[in-house]
C-alpha positions as CSV (number, residue, x, y, z in Angstrom):
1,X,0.0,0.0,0.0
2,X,1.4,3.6,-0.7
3,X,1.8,6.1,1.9
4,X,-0.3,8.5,0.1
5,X,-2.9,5.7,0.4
6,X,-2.4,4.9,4.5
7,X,-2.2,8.5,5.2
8,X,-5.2,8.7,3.9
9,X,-6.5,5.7,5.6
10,X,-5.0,7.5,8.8
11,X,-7.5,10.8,8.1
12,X,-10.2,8.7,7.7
13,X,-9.4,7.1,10.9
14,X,-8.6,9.8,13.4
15,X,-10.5,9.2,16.4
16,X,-11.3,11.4,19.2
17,X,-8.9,12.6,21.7
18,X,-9.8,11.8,25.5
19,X,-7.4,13.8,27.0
20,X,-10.1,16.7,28.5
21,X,-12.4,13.5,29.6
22,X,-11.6,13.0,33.4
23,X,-12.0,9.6,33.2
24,X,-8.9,7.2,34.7
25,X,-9.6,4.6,31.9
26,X,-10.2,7.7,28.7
27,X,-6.5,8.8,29.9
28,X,-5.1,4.8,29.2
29,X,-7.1,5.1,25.8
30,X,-5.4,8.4,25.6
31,X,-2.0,6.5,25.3
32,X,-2.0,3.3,24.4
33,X,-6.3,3.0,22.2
34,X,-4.5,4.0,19.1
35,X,-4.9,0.5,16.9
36,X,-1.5,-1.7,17.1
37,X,-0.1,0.3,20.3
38,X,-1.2,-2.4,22.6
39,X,-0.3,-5.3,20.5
40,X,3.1,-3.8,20.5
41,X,2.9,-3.5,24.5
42,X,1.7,-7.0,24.3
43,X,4.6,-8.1,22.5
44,X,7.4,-6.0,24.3
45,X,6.2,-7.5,27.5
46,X,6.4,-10.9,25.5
47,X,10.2,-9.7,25.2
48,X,9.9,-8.2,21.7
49,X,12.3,-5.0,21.8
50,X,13.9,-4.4,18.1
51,X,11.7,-3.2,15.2
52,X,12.1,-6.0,12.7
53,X,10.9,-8.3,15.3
54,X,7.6,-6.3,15.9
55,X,7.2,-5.8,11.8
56,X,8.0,-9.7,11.1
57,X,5.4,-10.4,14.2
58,X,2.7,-7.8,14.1
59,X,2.9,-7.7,10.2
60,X,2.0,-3.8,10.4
61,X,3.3,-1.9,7.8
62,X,6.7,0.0,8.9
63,X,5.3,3.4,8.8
64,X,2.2,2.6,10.8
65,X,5.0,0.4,13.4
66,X,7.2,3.1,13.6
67,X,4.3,5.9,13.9
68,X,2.9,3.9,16.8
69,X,6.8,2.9,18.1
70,X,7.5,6.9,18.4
71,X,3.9,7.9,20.4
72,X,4.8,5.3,22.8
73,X,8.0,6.6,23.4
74,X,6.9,10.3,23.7
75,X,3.8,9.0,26.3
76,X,6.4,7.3,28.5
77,X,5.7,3.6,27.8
78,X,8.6,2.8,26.1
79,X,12.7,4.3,25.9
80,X,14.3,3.9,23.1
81,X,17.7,2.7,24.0
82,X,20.5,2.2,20.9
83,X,21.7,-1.7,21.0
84,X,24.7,-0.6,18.2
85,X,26.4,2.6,17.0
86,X,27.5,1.2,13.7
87,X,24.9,1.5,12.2
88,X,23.1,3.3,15.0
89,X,20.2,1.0,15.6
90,X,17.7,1.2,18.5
91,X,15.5,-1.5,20.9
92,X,12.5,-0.5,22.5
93,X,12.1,-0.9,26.3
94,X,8.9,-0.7,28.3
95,X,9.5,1.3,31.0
96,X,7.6,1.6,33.9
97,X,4.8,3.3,32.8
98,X,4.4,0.3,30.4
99,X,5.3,-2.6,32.4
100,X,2.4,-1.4,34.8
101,X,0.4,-2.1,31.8
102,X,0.5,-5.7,32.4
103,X,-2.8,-6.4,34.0
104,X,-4.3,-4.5,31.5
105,X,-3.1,-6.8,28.8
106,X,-3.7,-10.0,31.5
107,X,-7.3,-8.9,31.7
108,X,-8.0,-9.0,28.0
109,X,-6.5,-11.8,27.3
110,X,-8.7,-13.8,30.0
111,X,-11.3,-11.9,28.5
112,X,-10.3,-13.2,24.8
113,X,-9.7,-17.0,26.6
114,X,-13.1,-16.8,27.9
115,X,-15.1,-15.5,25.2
116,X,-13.2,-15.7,21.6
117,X,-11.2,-18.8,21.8
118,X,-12.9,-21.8,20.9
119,X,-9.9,-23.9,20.7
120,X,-8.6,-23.2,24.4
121,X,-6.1,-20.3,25.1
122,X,-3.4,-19.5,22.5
123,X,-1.3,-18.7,25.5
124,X,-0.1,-19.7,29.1
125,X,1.3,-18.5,32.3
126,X,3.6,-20.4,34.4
127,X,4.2,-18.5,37.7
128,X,8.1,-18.1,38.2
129,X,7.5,-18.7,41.9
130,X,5.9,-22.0,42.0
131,X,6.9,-22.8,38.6
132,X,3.0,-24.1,38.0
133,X,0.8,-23.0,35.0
134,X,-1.8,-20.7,36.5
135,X,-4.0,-17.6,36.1
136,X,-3.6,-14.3,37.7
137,X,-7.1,-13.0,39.5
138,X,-7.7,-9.5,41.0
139,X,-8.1,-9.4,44.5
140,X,-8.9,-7.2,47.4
141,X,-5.5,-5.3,48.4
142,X,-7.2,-5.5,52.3
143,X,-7.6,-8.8,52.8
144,X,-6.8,-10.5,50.3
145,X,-9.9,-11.8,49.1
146,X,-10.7,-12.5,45.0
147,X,-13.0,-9.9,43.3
148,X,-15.1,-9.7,41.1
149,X,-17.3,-6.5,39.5
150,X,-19.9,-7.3,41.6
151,X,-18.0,-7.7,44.6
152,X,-16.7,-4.2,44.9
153,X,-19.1,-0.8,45.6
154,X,-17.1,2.6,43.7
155,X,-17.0,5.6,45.9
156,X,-15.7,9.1,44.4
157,X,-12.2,9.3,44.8
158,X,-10.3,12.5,45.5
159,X,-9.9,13.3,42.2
160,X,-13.3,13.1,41.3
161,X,-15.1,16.4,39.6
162,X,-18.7,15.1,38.9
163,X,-20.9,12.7,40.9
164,X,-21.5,9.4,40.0
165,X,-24.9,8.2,38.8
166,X,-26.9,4.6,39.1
167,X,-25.6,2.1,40.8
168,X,-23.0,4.1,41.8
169,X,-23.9,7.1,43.1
C-alpha cells in the first residue's frame, strides 16, 4: 500500500482525543487505544524490543510500526535505547509506565480466553515462583480476598469532579 494511500486511511481514521475527559480509563485510551499500540505493549512485555521483530510479528506496515513505536515513546511507555552505534540501531524498552500495563493486557486476554477462543487459550502463564501454569485474579488489596465486578461498591475518589450516577452514586 502507498503512503499517500495509509495516510489517507490515517484521516479517515482519526478518532477522538480523550485527553479533557476525566475519566482514569479515557487517559489509558489516551496513550496506548491507538490500533496496534497495545499489541506492541503486548509483545514487548512478550520480550519483543527491536523493530524487525515487531514488523515480522505484528505484520503492520513500517510506517504505521514506527508511527505507533515513536507515540509510545513520547507517552512514556517505552525508551528507546540504541543496542549498536555502527549503524546506530535502536531496541524499545517498556518502562515503567508500560510494564504497569501488564494487568491491562492479562485482563483481555482472559477476557479473549473466555469468550473468543474456541480452541482453548493461544497462550499460558507459568508462575516463576511456583513454577506451576496458573492464572492471575484481581483481588482485594485488604484482605486478600478475589474480586469480582460485583464484589466491589465505587466511591468518588479524590480526584473526582462530577458525581457518579446509578448504581454508583
Amino acid at each position: 500500500m502507498s503512503c499517500v494511500i495509509e495516510r489517507a486511511i490515517f484521516a479517515r481514521m482519526e478518532r477522538k482525543s480523550f485527553v479533557d475527559m476525566h475519566c482514569s480509563v479515557a487517559q489509558c485510551l489516551e496513550v496506548v487505544g491507538e490500533w496496534w499500540s497495545i499489541l506492541i505493549v503486548r509483545d514487548a512485555l512478550l520480550g519483543v524490543s527491536r523493530f524487525d521483530h515487531f514488523h515480522r510479528r505484528l505484520g503492520i506496515s513500517r510506517n504505521i510500526l514506527a508511527h505507533r513505536l515513536d507515540r509510545l515513546v513520547e507517552t512514556g511507555v517505552m525508551a528507546r535505547v540504541p543496542y549498536s552505534e555502527r549503524p546506530l540501531r535502536f531496541e524499545y524498552q517498556l518502562t515503567e509506565k508500560g510494564t504497569d500495563l501488564w494487568p491491562v493486557l492479562t485482563a483481555m486476554r482472559q477476557w479473549g480466553d473466555r469468550h473468543a477462543a474456541p480452541d482453548g487459550p493461544p497462550l499460558l502463564l507459568r508462575h516463576v515462583g511456583c513454577g506451576k501454569v496458573a492464572e492471575p485474579v484481581l483481588t482485594c488489596s485488604s484482605c486478600g480476598e478475589s474480586v469480582g465486578a460485583d464484589a466491589m461498591d465505587p466511591l468518588p475518589g479524590p480526584g473526582a469532579v462530577e458525581p457518579l450516577v446509578g448504581r454508583f452514586g
